[in-house]
N, C-alpha and C positions, 0 to 999 in steps of 0.2 A: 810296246816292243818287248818280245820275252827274254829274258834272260838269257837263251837258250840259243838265239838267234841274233844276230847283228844289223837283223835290217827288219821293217816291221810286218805283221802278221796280214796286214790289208795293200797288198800291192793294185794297181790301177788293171783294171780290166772288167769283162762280164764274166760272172757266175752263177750261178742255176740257185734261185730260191725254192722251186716248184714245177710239178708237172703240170702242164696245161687242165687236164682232166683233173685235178686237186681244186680249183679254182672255178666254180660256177658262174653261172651269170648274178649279177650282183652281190657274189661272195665274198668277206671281207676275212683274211687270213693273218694271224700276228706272226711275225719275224723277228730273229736274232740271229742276224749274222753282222761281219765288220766291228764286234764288239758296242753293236747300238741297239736300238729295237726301232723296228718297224714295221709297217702297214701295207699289206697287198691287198687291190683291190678289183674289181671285175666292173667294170660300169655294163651300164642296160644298152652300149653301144656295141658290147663283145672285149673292149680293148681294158688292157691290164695297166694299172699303174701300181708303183710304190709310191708312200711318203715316208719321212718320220713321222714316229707312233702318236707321239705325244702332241697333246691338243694343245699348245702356245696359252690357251685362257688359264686352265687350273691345274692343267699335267695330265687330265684323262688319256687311257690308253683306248686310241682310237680303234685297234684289232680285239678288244675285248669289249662287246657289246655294241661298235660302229655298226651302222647300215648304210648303205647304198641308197642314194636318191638320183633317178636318171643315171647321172654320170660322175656326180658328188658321195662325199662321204660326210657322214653323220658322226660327230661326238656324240657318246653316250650318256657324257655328264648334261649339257645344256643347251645341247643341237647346233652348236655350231656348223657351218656345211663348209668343206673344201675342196673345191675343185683337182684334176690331173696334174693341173703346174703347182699347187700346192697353196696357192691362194683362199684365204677364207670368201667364201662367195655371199653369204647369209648369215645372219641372227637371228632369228626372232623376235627378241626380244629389243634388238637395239635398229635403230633408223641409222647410226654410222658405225662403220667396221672401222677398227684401229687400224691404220696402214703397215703395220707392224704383223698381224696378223697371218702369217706366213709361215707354215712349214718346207721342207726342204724337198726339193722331187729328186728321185732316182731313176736314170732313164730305165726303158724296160726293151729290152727285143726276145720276141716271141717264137721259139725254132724249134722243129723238132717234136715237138709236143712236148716241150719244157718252154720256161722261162727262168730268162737271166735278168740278173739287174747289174747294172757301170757303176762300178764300185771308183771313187778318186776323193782324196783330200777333201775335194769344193767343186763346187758347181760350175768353177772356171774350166774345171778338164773337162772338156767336153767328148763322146767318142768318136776315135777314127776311123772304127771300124766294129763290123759285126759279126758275130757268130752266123758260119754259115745253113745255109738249106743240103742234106746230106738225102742224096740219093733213095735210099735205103727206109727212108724214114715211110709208112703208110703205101710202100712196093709191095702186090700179092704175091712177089717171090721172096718175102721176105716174114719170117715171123712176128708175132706182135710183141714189144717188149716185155724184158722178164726182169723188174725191177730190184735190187740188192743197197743196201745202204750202210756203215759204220760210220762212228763218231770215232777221229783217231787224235791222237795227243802229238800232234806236228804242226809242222810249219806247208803253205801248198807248194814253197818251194823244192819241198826236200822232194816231194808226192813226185813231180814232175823231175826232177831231176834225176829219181830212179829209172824212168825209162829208160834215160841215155847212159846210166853205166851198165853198158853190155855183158862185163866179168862175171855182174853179180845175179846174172841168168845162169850159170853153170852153178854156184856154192848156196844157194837159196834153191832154187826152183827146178835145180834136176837139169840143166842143158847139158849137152854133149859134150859141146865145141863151142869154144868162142863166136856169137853169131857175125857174119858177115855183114858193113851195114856201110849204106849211103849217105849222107844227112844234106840235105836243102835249107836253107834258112829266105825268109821274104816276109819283110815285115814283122808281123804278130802270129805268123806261122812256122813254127819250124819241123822240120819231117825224117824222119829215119826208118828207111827201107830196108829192111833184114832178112839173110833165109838164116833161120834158126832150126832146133834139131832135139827134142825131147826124150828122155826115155820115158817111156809108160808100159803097164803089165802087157800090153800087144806088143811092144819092141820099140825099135826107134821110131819115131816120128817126124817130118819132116816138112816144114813148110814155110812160104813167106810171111812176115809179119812185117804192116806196114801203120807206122805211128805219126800221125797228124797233129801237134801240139797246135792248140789257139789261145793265146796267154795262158795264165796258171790256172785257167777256171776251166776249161775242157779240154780232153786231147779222145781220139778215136784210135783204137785198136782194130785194124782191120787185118784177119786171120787167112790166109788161104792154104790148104791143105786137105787131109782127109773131107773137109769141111770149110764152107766159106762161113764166117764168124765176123760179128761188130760186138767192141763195146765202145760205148760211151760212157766216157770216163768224165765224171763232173766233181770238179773239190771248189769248196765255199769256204772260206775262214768264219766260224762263230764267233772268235776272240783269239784273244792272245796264244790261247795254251792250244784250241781245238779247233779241227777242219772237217764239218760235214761231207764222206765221201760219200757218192753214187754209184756204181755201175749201172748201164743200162745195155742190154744183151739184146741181140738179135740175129738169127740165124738163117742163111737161105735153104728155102725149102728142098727138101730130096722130093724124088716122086712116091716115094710113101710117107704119110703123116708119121706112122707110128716111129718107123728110121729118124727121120726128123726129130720128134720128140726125146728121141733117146738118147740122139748125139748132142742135142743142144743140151740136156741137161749132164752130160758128161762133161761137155765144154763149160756151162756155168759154175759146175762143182770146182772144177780144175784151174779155174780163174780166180773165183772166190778164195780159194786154199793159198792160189800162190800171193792173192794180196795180202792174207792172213797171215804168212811168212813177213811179208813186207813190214807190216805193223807192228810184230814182234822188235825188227830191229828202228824203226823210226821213235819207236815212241821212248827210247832209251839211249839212242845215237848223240851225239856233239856234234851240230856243224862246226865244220873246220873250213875259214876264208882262204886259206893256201894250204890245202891238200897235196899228199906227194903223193901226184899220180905217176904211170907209168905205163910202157907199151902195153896195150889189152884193156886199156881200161876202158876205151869209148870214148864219143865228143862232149866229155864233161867240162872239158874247157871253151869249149863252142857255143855249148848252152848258157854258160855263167853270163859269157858276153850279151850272147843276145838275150838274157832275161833281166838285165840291165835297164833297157824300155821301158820296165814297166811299176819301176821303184823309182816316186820323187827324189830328189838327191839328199832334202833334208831330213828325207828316212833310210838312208847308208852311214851305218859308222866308216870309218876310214877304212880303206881296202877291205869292205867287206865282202865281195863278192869279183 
């Protein structure tokens, strides 16, 4: 837990280790995120698994020199082989496996042309739920992704929790007016429907803005105005101090390409800059567990609540959230 924060850096949900197309078939990829290391792997059946990295015999880092057999992974120290659940399946060398033998499995769901992995304490949590299939994803009216990534020095609660202060859309990033906004809550979803109002060097701007939270590992930004816009927003905790972000952009086609290309990169520049803003102040800020808010400031009290769910209790200092 940092310093910096009252509650800790790996709350319970899925977050994006990788894009599908990163991950070949029998690919074997090292990871660091949740402040561990570990193992992505592709078996020869298509299907992705994580484990932990480390090989239970002598500590080999199974993503550095591992291979894929069938549907097993290979230690690069003495071949040890481990199946998807994390089970050592083989030796070589030995006619009995120690029952002991056992790495830890991380479930994985596959969406989007990303993959997440269920991030919890122990392998007791099991998941309730999954990152959805989004319309938009592989639709010929829709462009191909336009990938973007930073490494930011936060917490993903804070990441997520800027959506819902609405105020800080007019003193950061240029809005007009206070945007207008709905908020739904259901479960591991929460949702905030806005018309919002830019200035940019053409004049004001005007359109809906409609935000999809799915625990603290994705939320979608979906844009309507001059232009229909998606991002996918994906933040991963690496450790304590840092949160791998993503954007992934996508834009519906105009009927010229070249229009198309122009506005979408107008849109990517202008989303990237205002996350840029963003970072300026996260990476410097103090969560404060009772905050004095007030009229305009948005459902930051809404959100605190329902992001409650997703931090075991004996990772909340007292009233910290």
């Amino acid at each position: 837990m940092s310093s910096r924060f009252p509650f800790t850096a790996n709350p319970i949900g899925w977050f994006m280790v990788a894009y599908s197309d990163e991950l070949k078939p029998a690919g074997v990829m090292p990871l660091h995120y949740f402040g561990r290391e570990l193992v992505l792997f592709r078996g020869q059946d298509g299907v992705a698994r994580v484990l932990d990295a480390h090989c239970p015999h002598l500590g080999a880092h199974l993503g550095h020199g591992g291979c894929v057999v069938e549907n097993n992974i290979t230690c690069p120290f003495h071949g040890w082989r481990f199946d998807g659940t994390g089970s050592c399946v083989g030796i070589p060398y030995a006619k009995k496996i120690p029952p002991a033998a056992m790495l830890r499995r991380w479930p994985v769901c596959e969406r989007n042309g990303m993959l997440f992995v269920h991030h919890a304490p122990d392998e007791s949590y099991a998941p309730t739920w999954e990152i959805p299939a989004l319309a938009e994803h592989e639709s010929q009216a829709w462009t191909a992704y336009t990938r973007r990534r930073w490494r930011v020095r936060t917490n993903v609660h804070e990441i997520v929790e800027n959506a819902f202060d609405v105020a800080h859309f007019c003193f950061v990033h240029g809005a007009v007016r206070l945007p207008e906004s709905k908020v739904t809550m259901n479960g591991p979803l929460f949702q905030v429907n806005s018309r919002t109002a830019f200035d940019t060097p053409a004049g004001v701007m005007e359109g809906d803005l409609d935000i999809d939270t799915f625990g603290f590992g994705m939320f979608t930004a979906r844009y309507r105005g001059l232009l229909e816009a998606m991002i996918i927003a994906t933040l991963t905790p690496m450790d304590d101090e840092f949160v791998d972000v993503r954007f992934t952009f996508t834009v519906k086609r105009l009927p010229d390409e070249a229009a198309t290309a122009f506005v979408a990169q107008q849109f990517i520049e202008d989303a990237c800059r205002q996350l840029e803003q963003d970072i300026a102040v996260w990476e410097h800020k103090k969560f404060l567990a009772r905050p004095l808010l007030c009229e305009g400031d948005g459902p930051i009290g809404l959100f605190r609540k329902w992001a409650r769910q997703f931090y075991p209790v004996a990772t909340l200092r007292a009233r910290a959230i």
